[in-house]
C-alpha positions in Angstrom: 0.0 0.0 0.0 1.4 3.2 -1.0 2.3 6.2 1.6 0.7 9.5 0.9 1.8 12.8 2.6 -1.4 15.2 3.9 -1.4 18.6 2.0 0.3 19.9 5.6 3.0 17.8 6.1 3.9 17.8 2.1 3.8 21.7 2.0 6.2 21.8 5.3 8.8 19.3 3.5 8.3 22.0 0.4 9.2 24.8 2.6 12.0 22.8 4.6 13.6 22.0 0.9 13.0 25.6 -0.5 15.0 26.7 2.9 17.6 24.1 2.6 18.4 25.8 -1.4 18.4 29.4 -0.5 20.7 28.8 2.4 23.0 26.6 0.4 22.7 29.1 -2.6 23.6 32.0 0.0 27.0 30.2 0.9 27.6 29.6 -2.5 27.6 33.4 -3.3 29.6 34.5 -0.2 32.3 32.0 -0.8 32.4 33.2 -4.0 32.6 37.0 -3.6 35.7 36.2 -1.2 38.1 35.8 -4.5 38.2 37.5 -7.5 36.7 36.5 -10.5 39.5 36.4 -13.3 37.4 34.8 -15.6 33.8 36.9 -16.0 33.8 39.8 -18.4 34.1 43.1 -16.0 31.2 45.7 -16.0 32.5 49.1 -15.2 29.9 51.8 -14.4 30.3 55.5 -13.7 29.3 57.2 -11.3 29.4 59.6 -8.1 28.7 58.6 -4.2 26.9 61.6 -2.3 28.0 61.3 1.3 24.5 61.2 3.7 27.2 62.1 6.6 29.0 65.4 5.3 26.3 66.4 2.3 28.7 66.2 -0.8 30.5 63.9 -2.8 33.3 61.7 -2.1 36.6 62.6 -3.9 40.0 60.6 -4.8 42.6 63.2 -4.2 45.6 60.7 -4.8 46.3 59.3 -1.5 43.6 61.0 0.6 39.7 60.1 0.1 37.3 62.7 1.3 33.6 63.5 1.3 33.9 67.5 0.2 32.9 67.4 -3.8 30.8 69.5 -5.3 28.1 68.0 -7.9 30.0 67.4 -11.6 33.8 68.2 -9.6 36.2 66.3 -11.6 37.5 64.5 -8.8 34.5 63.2 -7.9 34.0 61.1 -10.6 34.9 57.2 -9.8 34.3 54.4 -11.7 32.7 50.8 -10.3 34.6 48.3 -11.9 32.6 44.2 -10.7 35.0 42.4 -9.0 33.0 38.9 -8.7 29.4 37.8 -9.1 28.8 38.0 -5.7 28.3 42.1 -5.7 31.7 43.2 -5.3 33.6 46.3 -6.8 36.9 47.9 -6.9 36.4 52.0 -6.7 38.6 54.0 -8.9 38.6 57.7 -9.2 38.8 58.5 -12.8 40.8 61.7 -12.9 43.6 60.4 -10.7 43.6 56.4 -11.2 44.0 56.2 -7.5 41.6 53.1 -5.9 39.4 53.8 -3.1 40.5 51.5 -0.3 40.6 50.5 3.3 43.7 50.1 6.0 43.4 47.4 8.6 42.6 50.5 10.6 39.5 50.9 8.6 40.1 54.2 7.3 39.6 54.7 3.4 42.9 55.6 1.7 43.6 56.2 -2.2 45.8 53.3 -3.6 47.1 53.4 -7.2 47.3 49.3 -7.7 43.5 48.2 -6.8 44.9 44.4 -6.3 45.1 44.8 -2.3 42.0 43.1 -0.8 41.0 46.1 0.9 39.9 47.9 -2.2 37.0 45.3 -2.7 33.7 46.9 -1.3 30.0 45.0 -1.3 27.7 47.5 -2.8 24.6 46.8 -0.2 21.6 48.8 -0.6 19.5 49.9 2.1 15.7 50.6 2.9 15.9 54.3 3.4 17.2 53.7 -0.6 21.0 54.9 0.4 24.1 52.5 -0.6 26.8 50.8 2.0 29.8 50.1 0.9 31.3 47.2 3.1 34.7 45.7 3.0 35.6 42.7 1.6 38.7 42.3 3.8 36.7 43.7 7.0 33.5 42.3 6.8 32.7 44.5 9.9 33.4 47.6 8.2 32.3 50.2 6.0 33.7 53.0 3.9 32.2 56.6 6.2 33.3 60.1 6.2 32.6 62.3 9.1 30.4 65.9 8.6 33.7 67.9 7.5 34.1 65.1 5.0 37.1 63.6 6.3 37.1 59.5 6.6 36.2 57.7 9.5 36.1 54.2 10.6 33.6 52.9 9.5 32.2 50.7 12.2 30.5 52.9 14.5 27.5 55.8 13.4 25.4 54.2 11.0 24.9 57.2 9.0 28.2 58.3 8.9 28.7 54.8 6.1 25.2 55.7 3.9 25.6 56.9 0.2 23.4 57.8 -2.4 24.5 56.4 -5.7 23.0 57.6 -9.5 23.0 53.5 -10.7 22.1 54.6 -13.7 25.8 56.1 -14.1 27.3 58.6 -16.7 29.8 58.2 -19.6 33.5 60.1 -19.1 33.6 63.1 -21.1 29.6 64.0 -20.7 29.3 67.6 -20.6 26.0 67.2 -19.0 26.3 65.8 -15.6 23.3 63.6 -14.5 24.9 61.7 -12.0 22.2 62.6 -9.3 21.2 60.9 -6.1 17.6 59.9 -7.6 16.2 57.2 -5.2 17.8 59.2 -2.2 17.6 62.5 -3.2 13.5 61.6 -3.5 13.6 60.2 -0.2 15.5 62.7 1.9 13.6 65.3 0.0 10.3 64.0 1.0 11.4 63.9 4.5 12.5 67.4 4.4 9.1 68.8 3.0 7.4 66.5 5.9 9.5 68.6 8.3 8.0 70.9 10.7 7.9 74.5 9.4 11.4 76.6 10.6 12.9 73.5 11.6 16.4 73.9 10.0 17.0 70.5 8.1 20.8 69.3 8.8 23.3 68.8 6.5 23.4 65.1 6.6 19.7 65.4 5.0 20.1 67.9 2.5 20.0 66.7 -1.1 23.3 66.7 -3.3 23.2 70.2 -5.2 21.1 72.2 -2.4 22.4 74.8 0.2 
């Protein structure tokens, strides 16, 4: 006599199988974002990071990475150059060729060889639609910049590590700079106009472009 399961017991093996993948599959994808790929075809995307933390954008200045740019400032152009499948890029400022990366401090510096493990950031996108940028050799820590722009280790103020990211991303040489904040600029816009009226809104909500 065959063995049936009841419509319960065979959707709970269902679920218990469908768990069993995605965890597997999740492994899978963190194992694999640990090592370069050397194999896949690169995608390289242009594009600028607005700092939540200081108001502008971040800038390669050789050595020294800050948060101080001005919307369409040379230096603040980077490009996002996929480093494996599993999300990660290697940060590169286009005017100066210098990488973004992190010490085993966890402060950003500006590296010119972008082979060090420390210039591989997860691109992590948040609910308040602002971008993370987490290390791939500190796991724990996250590229952040202070309010005078300056970079901070990034393991502490939560806001301090949040970027707003045009992911759309512009071609070098585009006299017309549309590398905007959309997503975020929308939602830290809207919570602006929600503010109370005279309430002074603080530079770690202000738009990119707006003084």
């Amino acid at each position: 006599m065959g063995c049936s399961l009841s419509p319960a017991l065979y959707l709970q093996v269902q679920l218990t199988e469908s768990t069993s993948s995605s965890a597997k599959f999740e492994r899978h994808v963190l194992e694999a974002s640990r090592v370069s790929d050397e194999l896949s075809r690169r995608r390289v995307r242009t594009y600028q990071l607005y700092s939540r933390a200081s108001g502008a954008h971040v800038q390669v200045l050789g050595t020294h990475v800050v948060a101080r740019g001005d919307d369409g400032d040379p230096y603040a152009l980077l490009q996002a150059e996929t480093d494996s499948f599993g999300g990660n890029i290697r940060l590169r400022g286009v005017r100066t060729k210098y990488h973004i990366c992190m010490d085993r401090n966890g402060k950003l510096v500006g590296k010119l060889s972008g082979r060090y493990r420390g210039c591989v950031f997860s691109e992590l996108y948040l609910e308040n639609h602002y971008t993370a940028l987490r290390c791939a050799l500190l796991p724990e820590r996250y590229a952040a910049f202070g309010r005078s722009g300056r970079a901070k280790n990034g393991g502490r103020t939560t806001s301090r590590w949040q970027f707003g990211v045009d992911r759309g991303g512009i071609t070098e040489g585009n006299a017309e700079w549309t590398a905007r904040v959309r997503e975020g600029v929308e939602a830290v816009a809207a919570a602006s106009a929600a503010a109370p009226s005279g309430r002074k809104v603080s530079p770690e909500k202000r738009p990119p472009g707006r003084t």
